[in-house]
C-alpha positions as a printed Julia matrix, in Angstrom:
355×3 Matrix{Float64}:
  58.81  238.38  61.46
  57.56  238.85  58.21
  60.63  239.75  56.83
  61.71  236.05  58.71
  59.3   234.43  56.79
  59.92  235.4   53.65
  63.58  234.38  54.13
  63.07  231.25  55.81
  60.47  230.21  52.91
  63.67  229.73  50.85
  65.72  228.0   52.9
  63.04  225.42  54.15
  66.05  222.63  55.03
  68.31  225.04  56.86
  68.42  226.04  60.08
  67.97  229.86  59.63
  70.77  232.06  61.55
  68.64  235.32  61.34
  70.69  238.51  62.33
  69.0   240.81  64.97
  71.95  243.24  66.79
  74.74  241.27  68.1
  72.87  238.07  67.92
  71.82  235.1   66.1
  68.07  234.39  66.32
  66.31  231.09  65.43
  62.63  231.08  65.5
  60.03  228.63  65.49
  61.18  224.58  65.05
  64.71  226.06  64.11
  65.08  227.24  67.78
  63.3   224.2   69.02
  66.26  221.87  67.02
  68.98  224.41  68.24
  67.92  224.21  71.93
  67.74  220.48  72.27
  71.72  220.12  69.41
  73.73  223.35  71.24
  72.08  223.07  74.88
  71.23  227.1   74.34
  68.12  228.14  76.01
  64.88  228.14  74.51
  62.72  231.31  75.57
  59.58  232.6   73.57
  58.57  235.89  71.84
  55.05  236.99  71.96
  53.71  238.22  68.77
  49.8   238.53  68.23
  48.68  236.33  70.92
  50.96  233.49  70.12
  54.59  232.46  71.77
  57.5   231.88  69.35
  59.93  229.21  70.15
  63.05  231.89  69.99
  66.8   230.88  70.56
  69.62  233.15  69.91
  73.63  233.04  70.17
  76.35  235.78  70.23
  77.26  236.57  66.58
  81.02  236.46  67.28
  80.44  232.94  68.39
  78.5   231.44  65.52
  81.52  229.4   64.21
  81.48  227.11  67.41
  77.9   226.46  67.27
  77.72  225.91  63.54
  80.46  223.26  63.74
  78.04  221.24  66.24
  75.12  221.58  63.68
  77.33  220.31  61.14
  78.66  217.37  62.88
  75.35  216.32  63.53
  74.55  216.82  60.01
  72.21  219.88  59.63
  72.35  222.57  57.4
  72.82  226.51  58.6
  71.67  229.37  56.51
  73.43  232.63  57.46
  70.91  235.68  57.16
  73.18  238.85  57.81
  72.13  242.47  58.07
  73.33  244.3   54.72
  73.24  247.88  55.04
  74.38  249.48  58.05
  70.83  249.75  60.72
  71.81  253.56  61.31
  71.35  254.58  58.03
  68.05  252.05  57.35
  64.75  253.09  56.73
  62.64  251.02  58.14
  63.38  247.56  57.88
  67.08  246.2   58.13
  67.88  245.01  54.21
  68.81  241.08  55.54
  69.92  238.46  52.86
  71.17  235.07  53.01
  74.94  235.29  52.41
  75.94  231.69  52.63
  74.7   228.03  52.97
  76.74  225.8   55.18
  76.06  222.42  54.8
  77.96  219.32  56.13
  79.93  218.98  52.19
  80.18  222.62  51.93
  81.95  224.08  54.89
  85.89  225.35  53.95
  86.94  227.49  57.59
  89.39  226.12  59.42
  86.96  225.96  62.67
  84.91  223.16  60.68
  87.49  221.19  59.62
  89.97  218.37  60.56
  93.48  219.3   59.25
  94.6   215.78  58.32
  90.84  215.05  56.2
  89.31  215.88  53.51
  85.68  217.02  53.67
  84.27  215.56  50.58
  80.77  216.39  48.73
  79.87  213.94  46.23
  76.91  213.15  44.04
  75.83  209.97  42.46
  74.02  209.62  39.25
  72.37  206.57  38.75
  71.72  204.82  35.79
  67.7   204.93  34.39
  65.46  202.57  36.18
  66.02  199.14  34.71
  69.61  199.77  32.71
  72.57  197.6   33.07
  75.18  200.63  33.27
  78.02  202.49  35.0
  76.97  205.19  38.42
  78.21  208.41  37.3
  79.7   210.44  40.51
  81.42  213.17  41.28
  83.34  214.58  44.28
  84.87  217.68  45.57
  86.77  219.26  48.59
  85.52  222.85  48.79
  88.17  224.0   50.56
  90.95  222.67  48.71
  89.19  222.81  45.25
  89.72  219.36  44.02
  86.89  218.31  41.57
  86.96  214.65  40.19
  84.86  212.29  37.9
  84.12  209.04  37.41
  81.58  206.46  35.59
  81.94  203.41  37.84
  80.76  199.92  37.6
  78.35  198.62  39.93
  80.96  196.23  41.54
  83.36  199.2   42.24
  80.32  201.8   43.53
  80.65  200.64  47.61
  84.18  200.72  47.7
  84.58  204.32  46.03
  82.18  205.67  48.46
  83.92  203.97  51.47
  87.49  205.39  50.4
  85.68  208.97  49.94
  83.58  209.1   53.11
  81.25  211.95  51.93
  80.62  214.42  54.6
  77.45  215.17  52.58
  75.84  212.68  49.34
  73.34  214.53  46.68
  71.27  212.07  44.76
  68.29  213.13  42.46
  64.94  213.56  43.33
  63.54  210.08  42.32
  65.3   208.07  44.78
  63.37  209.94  48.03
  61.71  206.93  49.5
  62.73  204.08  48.1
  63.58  201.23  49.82
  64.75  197.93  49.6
  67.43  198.65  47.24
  71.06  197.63  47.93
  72.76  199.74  46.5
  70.95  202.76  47.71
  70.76  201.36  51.29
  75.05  201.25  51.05
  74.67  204.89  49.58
  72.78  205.98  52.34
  75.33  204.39  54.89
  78.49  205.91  53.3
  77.04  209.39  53.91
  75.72  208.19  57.33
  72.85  209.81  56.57
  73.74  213.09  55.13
  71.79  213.08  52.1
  70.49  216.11  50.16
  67.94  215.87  47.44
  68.3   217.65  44.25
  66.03  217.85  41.04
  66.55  214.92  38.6
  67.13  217.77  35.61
  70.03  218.63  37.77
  71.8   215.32  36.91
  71.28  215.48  33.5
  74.22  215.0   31.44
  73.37  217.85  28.51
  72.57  220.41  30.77
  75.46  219.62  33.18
  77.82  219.4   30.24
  76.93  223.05  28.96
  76.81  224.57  32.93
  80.63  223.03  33.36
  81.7   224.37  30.13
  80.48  227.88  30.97
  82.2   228.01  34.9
  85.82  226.57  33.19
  85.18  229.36  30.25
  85.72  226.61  27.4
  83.64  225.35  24.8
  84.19  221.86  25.18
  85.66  219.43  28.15
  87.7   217.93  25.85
  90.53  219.56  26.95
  89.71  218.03  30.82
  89.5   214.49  28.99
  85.7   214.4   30.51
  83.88  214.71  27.08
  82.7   211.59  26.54
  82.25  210.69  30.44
  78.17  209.19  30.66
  76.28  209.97  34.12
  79.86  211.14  35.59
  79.11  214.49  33.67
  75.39  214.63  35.63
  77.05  214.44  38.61
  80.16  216.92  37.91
  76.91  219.26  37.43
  74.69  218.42  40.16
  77.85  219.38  42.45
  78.58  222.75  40.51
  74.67  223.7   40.66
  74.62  222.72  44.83
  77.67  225.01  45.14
  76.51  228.12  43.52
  73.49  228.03  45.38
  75.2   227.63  48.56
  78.3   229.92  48.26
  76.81  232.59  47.14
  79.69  233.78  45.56
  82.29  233.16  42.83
  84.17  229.46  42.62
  87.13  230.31  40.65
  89.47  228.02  42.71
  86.81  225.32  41.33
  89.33  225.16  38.1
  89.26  222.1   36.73
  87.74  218.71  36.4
  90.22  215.58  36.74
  88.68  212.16  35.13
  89.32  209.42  37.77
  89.91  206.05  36.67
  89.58  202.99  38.62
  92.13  200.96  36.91
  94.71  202.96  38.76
  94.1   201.92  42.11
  93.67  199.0   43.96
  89.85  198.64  44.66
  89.42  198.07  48.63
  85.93  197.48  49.86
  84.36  198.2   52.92
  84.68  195.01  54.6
  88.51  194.89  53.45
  89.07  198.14  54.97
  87.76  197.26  58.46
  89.48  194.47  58.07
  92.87  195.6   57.54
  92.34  198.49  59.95
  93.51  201.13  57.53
  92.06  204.51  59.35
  90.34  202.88  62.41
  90.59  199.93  64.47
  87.45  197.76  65.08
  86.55  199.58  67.68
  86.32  202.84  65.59
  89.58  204.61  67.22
  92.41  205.51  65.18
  94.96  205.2   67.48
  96.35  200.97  66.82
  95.39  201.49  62.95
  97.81  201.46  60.31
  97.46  205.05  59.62
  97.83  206.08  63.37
 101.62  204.31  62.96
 102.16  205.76  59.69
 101.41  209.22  59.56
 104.72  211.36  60.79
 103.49  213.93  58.54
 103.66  217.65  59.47
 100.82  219.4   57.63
  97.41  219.12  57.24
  98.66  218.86  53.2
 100.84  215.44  53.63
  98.3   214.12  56.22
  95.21  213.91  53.6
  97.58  212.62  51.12
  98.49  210.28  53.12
  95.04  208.98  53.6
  94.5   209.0   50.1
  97.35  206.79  49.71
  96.43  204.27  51.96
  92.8   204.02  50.5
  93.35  204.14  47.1
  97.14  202.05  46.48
  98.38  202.18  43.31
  98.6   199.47  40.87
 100.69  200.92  37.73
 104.21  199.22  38.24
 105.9   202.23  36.59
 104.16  204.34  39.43
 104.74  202.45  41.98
 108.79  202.14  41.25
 108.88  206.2   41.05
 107.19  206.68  44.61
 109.33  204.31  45.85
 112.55  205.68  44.11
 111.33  209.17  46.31
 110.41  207.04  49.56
 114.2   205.98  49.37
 115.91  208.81  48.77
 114.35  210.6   51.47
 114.96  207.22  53.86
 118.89  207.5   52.53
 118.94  211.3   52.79
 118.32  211.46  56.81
 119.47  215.05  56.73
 117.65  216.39  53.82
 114.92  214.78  55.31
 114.95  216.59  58.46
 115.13  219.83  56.71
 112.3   219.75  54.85
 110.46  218.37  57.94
 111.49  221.3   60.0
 110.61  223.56  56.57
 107.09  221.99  56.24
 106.34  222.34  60.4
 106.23  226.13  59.81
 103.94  225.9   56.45
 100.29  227.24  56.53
  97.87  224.54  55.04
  98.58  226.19  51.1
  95.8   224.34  49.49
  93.24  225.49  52.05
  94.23  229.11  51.6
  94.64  229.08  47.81
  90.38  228.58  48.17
  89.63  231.83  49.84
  91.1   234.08  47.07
């Protein structure tokens, strides 16, 4: 238990998935949350007098359970046993070998094949100034990383077309209220917001810790350079993920500058409106993507979505996707063939992550 402590002391905002044999163990008001999320049973362990809240589940069936946590928004810390217990001395050596949070999860079992699972940070502007959000999103499992400084006007209707499945935001913006735009932050995330330290967001520091994960001494070559709070943001994300994977990032390989001139700006109320993903009633069968999307991978579906959420506006552009949309219309048996091709692919961006 001490050993539990110590561990759980550093991951204060996780529920703590504590090795012990073949089983998961959660002690304390991490068992008392598991109980009531998973429906597991809550028993007790006696230790000095006192009863420990204790739930535990079968190790080999952690994946199920951790993809309830997440949907409901919590965070799991994985604790694993790291030398082999017939060969310890004492103690079991335990360790914390990954964070899985609701932006950060990349298996399969957590995922929906046709949507991307987007972490994104916002950087405000300083208290008072009349300038751009910097933000910055990624999909973990894919490896996408993008950038923008955005206007106030555009800020709600980015977040709607990204849906984050988690939302960092510096330190200084814990419990305020009566702010707008924070109050549509908080709603795009649905409440899945995570905290970080304001020097986390700065754009200096988050400049030099980009440079050093791409290996280059400037972003120039990215076209981020002279990007303003976007940069803070790009950082804030990098910083969240090395603490939480525990490991190396390399898919994480570049940085893409997003700019909002190149797609049709649709705000929240316009996409309810127009029924893009869901209907009013929140289902997505009767929206326009439910008729649309034929597609037979995972890949094509989240393109798709991106498509629909984020139109383009460049006429140039627009001509050369529909130049392809027509020769695949025109091409019937092409078009079958690569169908048939693409039913048997593996979801290629989704693997090229777990190198």
């Amino acid at each position: 238990m001490v050993q539990y402590g110590e561990v759980k002391s550093a991951h204060r905002d996780a529920l703590l998935f504590f090795r012990l044999g073949d089983f998961y163990e959660l002690f304390y008001d991490d068992a008392k949350t598991a109980a009531r999320v998973l429906g597991i049973t809550l028993t007790a362990r006696r230790k000095e007098g006192d009863n420990i809240p204790m739930a535990g589940i079968p190790h080999h069936a952690a994946a199920g359970y951790i993809r309830k946590l997440l949907a409901r928004g919590l965070k799991v810390a994985i604790c694993d046993q790291v030398e082999d217990p017939r060969l310890a001395k004492g103690i079991v050596e335990r360790k914390v070998t990954r964070v899985i949070t609701p932006g950060t999860a990349i298996d399969d079992t957590f995922l929906e094949a046709n949507q991307e699972n987007l972490l994104v940070a916002v950087a405000p502007p300083p208290e008072g100034a009349d300038a751009s959000f910097g933000v910055a999103w990624t999909d973990l499992s894919t490896g996408r990383f993008e950038a923008a400084d955005l206007e106030p006007a555009d800020l709600a209707s980015e977040l709607a077309r990204h849906r984050p499945a988690e939302l960092l935001l510096p330190e200084r913006l814990r419990g305020i209220s009566g702010v707008p735009w924070l109050a549509e932050l908080e709603a795009s995330a649905q409440g899945r917001l995570t905290y970080r330290s304001d020097s986390l967001f700065e754009r200096d520091a988050a400049r030099r810790a980009l440079a050093a994960h791409f290996k280059v001494a400037s972003l120039a070559g990215f076209g981020a350079e002279d990007l303003g709070g976007a940069l803070g943001a790009a950082g804030a994300v990098l910083d969240y993920l090395q603490e939480t994977q525990k490991g190396p990032l390399a898919h994480i390989a570049a940085l893409t500058r997003y700019e909002t001139h190149d797609f049709l700006q649709i705000d929240p109320g316009a996409q309810a409106g127009l029924e893009l993903l869901e209907t009013q009633g929140g289902l997505r069968e009767g929206s326009l993507l439910s008729h649309l999307d034929l597609t037979r991978t995972g890949m094509g579906g989240r393109m798709l979505r991106r498509w629909l959420l984020a139109p383009l506006v460049d006429k140039k552009a627009i001509e050369e996707r529909l130049d392809a949309v027509q020769a695949l219309a025109a091409g019937h048996p092409l078009r079958e063939r690569l169908r048939e091709a693409a039913a048997g692919l593996p979801d290629l961006e989704r693997i090229g992550s777990r190198r």
